[in-house]
Structure formats: C-alpha cells, structure tokens
N, C-alpha and C positions, 0 to 999 in steps of 0.2 A: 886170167888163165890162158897160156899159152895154146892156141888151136893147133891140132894133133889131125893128121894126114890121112891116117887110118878110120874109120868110124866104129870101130868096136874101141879102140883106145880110147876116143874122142867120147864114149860115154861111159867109159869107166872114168875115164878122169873128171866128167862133169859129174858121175855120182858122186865119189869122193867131196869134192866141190860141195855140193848139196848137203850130204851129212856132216861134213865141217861147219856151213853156214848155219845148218837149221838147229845145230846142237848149240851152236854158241847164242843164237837167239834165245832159245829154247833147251836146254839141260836134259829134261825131262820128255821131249817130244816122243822121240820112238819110244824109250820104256813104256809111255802113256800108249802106243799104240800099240803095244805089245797086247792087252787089258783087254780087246776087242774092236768093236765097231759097231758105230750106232750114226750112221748116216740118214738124213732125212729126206733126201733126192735118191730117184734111180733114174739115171741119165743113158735114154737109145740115144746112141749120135752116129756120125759117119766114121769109119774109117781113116777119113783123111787125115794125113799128117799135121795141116796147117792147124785143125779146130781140137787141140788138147784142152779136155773141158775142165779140168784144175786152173789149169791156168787162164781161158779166155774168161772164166766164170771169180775167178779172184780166189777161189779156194784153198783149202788145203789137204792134205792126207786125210782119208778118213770123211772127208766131208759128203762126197760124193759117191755113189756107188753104180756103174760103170757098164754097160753093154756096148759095143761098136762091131758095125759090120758096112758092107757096101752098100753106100746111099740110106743108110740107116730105116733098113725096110722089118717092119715086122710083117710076118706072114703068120696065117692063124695053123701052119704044117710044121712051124722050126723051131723044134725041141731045142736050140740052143737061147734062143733068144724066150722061148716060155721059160723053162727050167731061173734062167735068170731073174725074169719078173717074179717067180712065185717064190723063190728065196728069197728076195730082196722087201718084196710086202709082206710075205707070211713067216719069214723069220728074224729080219732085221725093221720088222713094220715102219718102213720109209712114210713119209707125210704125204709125196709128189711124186709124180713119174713126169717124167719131160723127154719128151722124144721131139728131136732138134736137127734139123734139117740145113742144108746152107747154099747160100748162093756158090758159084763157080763149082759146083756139084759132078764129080769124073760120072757117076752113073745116073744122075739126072741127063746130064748132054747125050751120053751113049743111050738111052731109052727114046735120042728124041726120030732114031732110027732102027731098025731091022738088021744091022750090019751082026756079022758073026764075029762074036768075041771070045768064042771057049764054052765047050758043051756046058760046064761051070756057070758063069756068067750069063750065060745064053738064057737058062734057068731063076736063076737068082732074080734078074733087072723083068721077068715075062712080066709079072702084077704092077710093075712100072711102064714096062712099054704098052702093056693096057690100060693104064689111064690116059697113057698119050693120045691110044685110039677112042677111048672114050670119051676127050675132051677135045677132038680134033678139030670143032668147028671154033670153041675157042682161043686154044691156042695159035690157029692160023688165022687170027686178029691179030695177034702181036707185032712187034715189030723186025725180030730178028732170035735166032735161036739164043742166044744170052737171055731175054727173054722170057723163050718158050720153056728151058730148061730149068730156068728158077721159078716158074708158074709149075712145071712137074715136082719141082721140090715140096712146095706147098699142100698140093695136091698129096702128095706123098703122106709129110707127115700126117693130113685129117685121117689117111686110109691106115695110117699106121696108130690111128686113134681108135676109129673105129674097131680094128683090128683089138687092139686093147680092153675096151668096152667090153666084149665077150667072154676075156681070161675070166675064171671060174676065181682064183686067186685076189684080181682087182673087184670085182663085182662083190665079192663077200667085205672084201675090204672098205671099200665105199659104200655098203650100208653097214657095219658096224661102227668105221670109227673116222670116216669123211676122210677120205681117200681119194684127191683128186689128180687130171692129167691135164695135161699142159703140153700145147704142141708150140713148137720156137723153130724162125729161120735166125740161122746166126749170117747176117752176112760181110761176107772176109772181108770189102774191099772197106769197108768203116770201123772193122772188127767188134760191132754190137751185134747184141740177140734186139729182134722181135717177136711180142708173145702173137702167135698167131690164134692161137682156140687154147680158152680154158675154158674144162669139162668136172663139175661136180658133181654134187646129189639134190643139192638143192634147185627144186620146180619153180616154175614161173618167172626163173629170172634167164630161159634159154640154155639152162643147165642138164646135163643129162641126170639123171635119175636109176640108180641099179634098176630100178623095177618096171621100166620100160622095156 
C-alpha cells in the first residue's frame, strides 16, 4: 500500500486495506459482527499509541472489550471508566478484567515529579503522584528514573486492582460466577505482557475473596 502524506488519508486508506483483507480471509467476518458481541476480556490499558491491545494481544474484533485512558488509572470517582466495567461484567459478563500498565509510561514518568502539566492532568496523574510519595523511600533505591517510572507503573496497576476489588458490579460477579482480575505490565522495549497479580475468589491460595 502506497504511504499517503496526510494522516486522515493514510487511515482511510489502511481501513480500506483492512476490510479488503479481512473479508477475503473471512467472507463472513463483519456480517458475523453485525450479530453482537460476546468478548471474554475487558482490557483498562494506556492511552498510548504504541500498546493497541488487538494487536499486541494477537486478537481480533470482537475479542476484547476496551477501556484506555492516561497511564491506565482507575479511580474509585470516574464515572467513565465504572460505567465501562459495569457493562462489560454485568451485561456482556466478560470472564477477566486485565488492567495493563507498560513500561516507557508518558504519565508514569510525569508522576515521577510535581511539575504542572494542565489543571486537567494536574488532576488525573494526583493518585499517581501519591504513590510516588508513598513509595518514596523505595523508589529512591533504584537506579535511575526509567526505573522509578516503571516501578510507579506497577504500583499503578495493584492500585488500579484494588480500586476494582470495590466496583459493586465485579464484587457480585466474582461471587456468582468466578470473575477474576489480572493486573499486566506490557513492556514495549520486548513487546510482551507480564502477568503481575492475578486476583480471584478462591481462599488459601493468596487469592482475594469477594467476601473479604
């Protein structure tokens, strides 16, 4: 395919591309996705460009069902990212929630300072920049802010577990019908995931439990 100058051309003509390709694979793909959606993942991720989770994950349409925002934070205040969990468990009842964090992180690094980025932002990265103060005595072990930033990532996604843990939505879901979460750093410079905490119902094995 000839690369095109402009970037709104350049993905009309790769959509084109796409549904030439995936129909001649596949005949029936999109009518099939016409029918619905019945995905078994609901994937928090970042924002960033690099980590398109169909494709770093092998997927396909339909497979995954989709939340991103900056630094992939859940907050237990942000009606955009609840609203998403509680349809995606409670009306398309996903198996997994995976909320996926990544090395070379824009608002891990930015959280690893005070600087002003936008009354916006300013807001958004505070629950990140308070783990940094929360964790200050370990993260100034490390060896350099590449480091400290991908230790905040981490950090991140458990708070973004915990955060999870509480939804009224997961909590009924993982005692009814074993509904677990999964935190993952993807990181770019290898382009794999590692699972960092998986969180069930089942006790004694370090698993959380709704009923804790």
């Amino acid at each position: 395919m000839t690369a095109l100058a402009d970037p709104i051309d350049r993905i009309v003509a790769g959509n084109r591309h796409f549904a030439q390709k995936t129909s001649e694979a596949n005949p029936n793909a999109f009518s099939d996705l016409t029918k619905g959606q019945w995905p078994e993942i609901l994937w928090i991720g970042c924002a960033d460009s690099r980590i398109p989770e169909t494709t770093v994950c092998n997927c396909a349409p339909g497979d995954i069902f989709v939340h991103r925002n900056i630094a992939n934070c859940v907050h237990p205040d942000d009606v955009s990212a609840a609203s998403v969990v509680e349809y995606a468990v409670t009306h398309l009842k996903v198996k997994k929630v995976v909320v996926c964090g990544h090395t070379k992180c824009g608002g891990a690094a930015a959280s690893l300072s005070d600087a002003d980025l936008g009354t916006t932002l300013n807001t958004w990265l505070h629950p990140v920049r308070e783990l940094r103060r929360k964790h200050r005595a370990e993260l100034e072990k490390l060896d350099d802010d590449d480091g400290r930033a991908a230790r905040i990532a981490e950090l991140n996604v458990h708070q973004a577990i915990d955060v999870l843990k509480e939804h009224p939505a997961v909590k009924s879901a993982a005692a009814r019908r074993g509904l677990t979460l999964h935190g993952m750093i993807f990181d770019l410079g290898k382009g794999q995931l590692r699972i960092l905490e998986e969180v069930g119902q089942k006790k004694g094995n370090g698993l959380w439990s709704p009923n804790n």
